[in-house]
C-alpha positions, 0 to 999 in steps of 0.5 A, spaced: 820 673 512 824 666 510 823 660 514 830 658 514 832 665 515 830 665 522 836 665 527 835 664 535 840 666 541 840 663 548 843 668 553 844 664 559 846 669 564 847 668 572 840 674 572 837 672 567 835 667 561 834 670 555 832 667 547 831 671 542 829 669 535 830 674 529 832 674 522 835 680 517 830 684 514 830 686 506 835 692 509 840 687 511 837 689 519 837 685 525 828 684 526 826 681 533 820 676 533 820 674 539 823 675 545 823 670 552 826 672 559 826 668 565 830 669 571 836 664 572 835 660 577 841 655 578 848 659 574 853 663 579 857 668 577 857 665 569 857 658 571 852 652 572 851 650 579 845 647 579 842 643 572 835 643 573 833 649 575 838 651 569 833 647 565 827 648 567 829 657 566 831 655 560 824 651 558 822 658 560 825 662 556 825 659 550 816 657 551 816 664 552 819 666 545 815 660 542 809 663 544 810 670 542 812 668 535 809 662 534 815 658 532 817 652 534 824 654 536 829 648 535 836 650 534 841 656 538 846 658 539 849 659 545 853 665 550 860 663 554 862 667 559 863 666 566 869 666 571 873 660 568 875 663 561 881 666 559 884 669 553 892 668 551 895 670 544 899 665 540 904 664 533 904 659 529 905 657 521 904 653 516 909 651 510 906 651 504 907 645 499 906 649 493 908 656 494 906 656 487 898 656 487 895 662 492 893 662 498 886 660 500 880 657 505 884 651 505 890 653 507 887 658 513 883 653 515 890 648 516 893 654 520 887 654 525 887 647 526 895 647 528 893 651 533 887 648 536 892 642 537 895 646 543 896 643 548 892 646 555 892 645 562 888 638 564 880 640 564 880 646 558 878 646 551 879 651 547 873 655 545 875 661 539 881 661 534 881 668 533 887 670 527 890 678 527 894 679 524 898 674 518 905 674 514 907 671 508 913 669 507 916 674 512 912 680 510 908 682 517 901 686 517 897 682 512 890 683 514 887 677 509 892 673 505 887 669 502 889 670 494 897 671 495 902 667 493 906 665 499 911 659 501 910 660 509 904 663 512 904 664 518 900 668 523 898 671 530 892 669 534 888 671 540 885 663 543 880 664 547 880 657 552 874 656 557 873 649 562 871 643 558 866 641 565 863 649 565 861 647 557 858 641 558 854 643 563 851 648 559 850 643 553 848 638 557 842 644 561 840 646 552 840 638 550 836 637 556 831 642 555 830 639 548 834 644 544 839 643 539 845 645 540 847 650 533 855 653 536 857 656 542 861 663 542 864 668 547 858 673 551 864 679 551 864 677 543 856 677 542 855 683 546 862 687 542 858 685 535 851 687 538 854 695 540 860 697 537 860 700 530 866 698 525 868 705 526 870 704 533 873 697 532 877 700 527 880 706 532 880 702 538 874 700 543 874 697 549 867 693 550 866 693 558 858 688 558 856 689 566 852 683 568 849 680 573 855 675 575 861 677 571 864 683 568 866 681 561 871 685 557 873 685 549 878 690 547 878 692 538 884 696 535 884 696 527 878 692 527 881 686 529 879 683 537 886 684 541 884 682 548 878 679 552 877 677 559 872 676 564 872 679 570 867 675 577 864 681 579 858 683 577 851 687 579 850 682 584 855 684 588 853 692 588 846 689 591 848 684 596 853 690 598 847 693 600 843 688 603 849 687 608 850 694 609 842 696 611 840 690 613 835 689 608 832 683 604 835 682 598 829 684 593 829 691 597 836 691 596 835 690 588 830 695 588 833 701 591 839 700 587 835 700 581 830 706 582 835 711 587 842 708 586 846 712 583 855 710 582 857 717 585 856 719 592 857 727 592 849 727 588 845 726 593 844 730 599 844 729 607 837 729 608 835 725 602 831 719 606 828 712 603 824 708 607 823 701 606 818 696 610 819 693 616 820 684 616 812 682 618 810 686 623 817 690 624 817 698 624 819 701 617 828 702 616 831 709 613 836 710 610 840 715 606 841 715 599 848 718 601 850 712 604 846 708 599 850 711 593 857 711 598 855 703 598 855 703 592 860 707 589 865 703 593 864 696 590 863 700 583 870 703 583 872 696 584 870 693 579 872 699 574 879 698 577 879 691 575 877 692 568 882 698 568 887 693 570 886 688 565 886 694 559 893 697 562 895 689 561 893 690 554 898 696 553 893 701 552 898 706 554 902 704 547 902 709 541 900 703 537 896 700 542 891 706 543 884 706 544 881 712 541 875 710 541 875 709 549 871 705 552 863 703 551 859 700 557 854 695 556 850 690 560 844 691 565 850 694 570 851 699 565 845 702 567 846 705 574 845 713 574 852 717 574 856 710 572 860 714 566 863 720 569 865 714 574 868 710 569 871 717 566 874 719 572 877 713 574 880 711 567 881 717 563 877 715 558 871 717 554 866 713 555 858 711 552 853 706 554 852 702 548 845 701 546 844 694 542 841 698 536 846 698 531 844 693 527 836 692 529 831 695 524 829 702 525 822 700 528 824 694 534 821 695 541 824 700 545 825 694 550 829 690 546 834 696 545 836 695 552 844 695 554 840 689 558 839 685 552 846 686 548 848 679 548 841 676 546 842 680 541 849 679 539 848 671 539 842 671 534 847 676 529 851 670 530 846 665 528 844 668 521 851 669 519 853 661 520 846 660 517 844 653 522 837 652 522 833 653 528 826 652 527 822 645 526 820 647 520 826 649 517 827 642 517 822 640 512 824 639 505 825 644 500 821 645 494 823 642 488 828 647 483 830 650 489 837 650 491 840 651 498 848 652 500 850 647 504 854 650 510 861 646 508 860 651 502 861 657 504 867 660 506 864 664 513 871 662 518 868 662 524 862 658 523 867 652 520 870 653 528 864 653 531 861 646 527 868 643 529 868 645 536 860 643 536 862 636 532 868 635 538 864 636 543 857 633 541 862 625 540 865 627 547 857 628 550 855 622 547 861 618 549 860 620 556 853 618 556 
């Protein structure tokens, strides 16, 4: 496996930190070569709240991975989410000096960069520039201009906008914990490219990622992403609900949710009864496993309702807007029993849990296929297509009749967003020291 093909992803969730290294095999599949998973000591619902023990998670993780591969891991790319992101849509256009030459990289990147200039509220940065849908000259529902001939190009656009504190916090936890920082994108994204299949995107899908501290959302339709959202709840809230509610310590409360909750209260019987250990010396509780599921079946439809808002916000309910494709859950939320014919029962929508699978080698441990790790798994997918070195060795010099593309040469759309939100906000950290 090619040294500089090896990409690295730093999923920094409120649960959980995960780094995972991988590199696209002969068969262009996604191979994991290392893994590193710490708990999040330091992040609340997607936000860092305290820097040094998000360090120090992220040092663990990241040592984790190192060892497990044998690589020394020196460039990530990083996953956004967290209360404070929010989405919007956008028209803009660009008029073309020389309607006679065709449409290209150059002119697609001017119309970008038109709309990063817009003007925020005080404290946000805009994160991704996300086009939909483009017209030339007034011919509507362009999927890609690029070659056309065209005197006023112009396009709709999905800006996804997040708070300039909560990103460099997270770069400040990445630099501090000896990593370069290689791009930055939206965890609903990441988890969205890790699951869904290009058939799904194209038939309308909403992606709901249930995590610990936040439940994000992106929604495709005609391959083109539509709408994201992040939602602050998450499986956090599920068990201090059940922590409240029976009394018990907050790991007791994690364990009864994973090992006898269930998301529909009807399952269990009456007499269905778990006994938990008393505090030192304290007799032991009971509890029902009605009353459990009934806990959390009403924090469950909450969230579900949310994310069912958000969908409808979208205009689900519009021919055009359709989503055929209903909806896919994924996350470590995604995995309490009974959750998909809740999710169906609210929404009215098919509904499949999504496995992280979809581009992994046929041979990848069955862990690693885990809901928990769609994002991991989506953020290196981003790193090998914007191709940025991640490894110390990747650094050392290429053998002589060899040739590599520099990365200004290769037209990836997205990666040239990311080198420049990357580039202002690194001038910006550096200012600011």
């Amino acid at each position: 496996m090619e040294q500089e093909k090896l990409a690295v992803g730093l999923d920094i969730g409120t649960t959980k930190i995960v780094a995972m290294l991988g590199a696209k095999n002969e068969y262009d599949k996604l191979e994991i070569v290392g893994i590193g998973k710490s708990k999040s000591q330091g992040v609340h619902r997607g936000v860092v709240n305290n820097i040094t023990q998000t360090i120090q998670s992220i040092q663990a993780a990241v040592q984790e991975a190192e060892g497990i591969s044998g690589k020394k891991i020196k460039s990530v790319v990083v996953g956004i989410a967290g209360q404070h992101i929010r989405s919007l849509h956008h028209s803009d256009y660009i008029t073309r000096t020389n309607p006679d030459a065709v449409i290209d990289d150059a002119d697609i990147e001017r119309l970008k960069n038109q709309v990063f200039k817009l003007v925020m509220l005080p404290g946000e940065e805009i994160i991704h520039v996300l086009p939909q849908e483009y017209k030339v000259d007034g011919q509507a529902e362009i999927k890609e201009p690029i070659g056309m001939y065209g005197g006023r190009l112009e396009a709709n656009f999905h800006v996804v906008v997040g708070q300039v504190s909560s990103i460099r916090n997270i770069m400040r936890c990445v630099k501090s914990a000896g990593l370069d920082f290689g791009g930055i994108t939206l965890e609903p994204l990441a988890s969205a490219d890790a699951v869904l299949s290009q058939e799904e995107k194209e038939a309308g899908v909403a992606l709901i990622d249930i995590g610990g501290g936040t439940t994000d959302l992106a929604i495709f339709k005609d391959g083109i992403i539509r709408h994201t959202a992040v939602i602050p709840f998450g499986g956090n809230v599920i068990t201090e609900d059940i922590k409240e509610g029976c009394s018990i310590i907050e790991k007791q409360a994690e364990l009864l949710k994973i090992k006898f909750g269930s998301a529909w209260p009807g399952e269990n019987k009456d007499n269905e009864i778990v006994s938990i250990p008393g505090l030192r010396g304290r007799d032991p509780k009971e509890i029902t496993l009605k009353n459990l599921s009934k806990i959390i079946h009403a924090r469950v439809q909450e969230i579900i309702e949310q994310v069912y808002a958000e969908i409808k916000n979208y205009g689900h309910e519009e021919q055009k807007k359709k989503l055929i494709a209903g909806i896919v859950l994924t996350g470590g939320g995604s995995q309490l029993k009974h959750l998909k014919q809740l999710v169906e029962y609210i929404t009215g929508m098919d509904t499949r849990i999504g496995y992280p699978n979809e581009h992994l080698a046929g041979d990848t441990d069955k862990t690693m296929t885990s809901p928990l790790y769609a994002t991991a798994v989506g953020l290196v997918m981003n790193a090998v297509a914007n191709q940025l070195p991640s490894l110390e060795e990747a650094q050392e010099p290429i053998a002589e009749g060899e040739t590599v593309q520099p990365l200004e040469d290769k037209p990836t759309k997205r990666s040239r967003a990311f080198e420049r939100f990357t580039e202002k906000l690194k001038n910006f950290l550096e200012s600011a020291e």
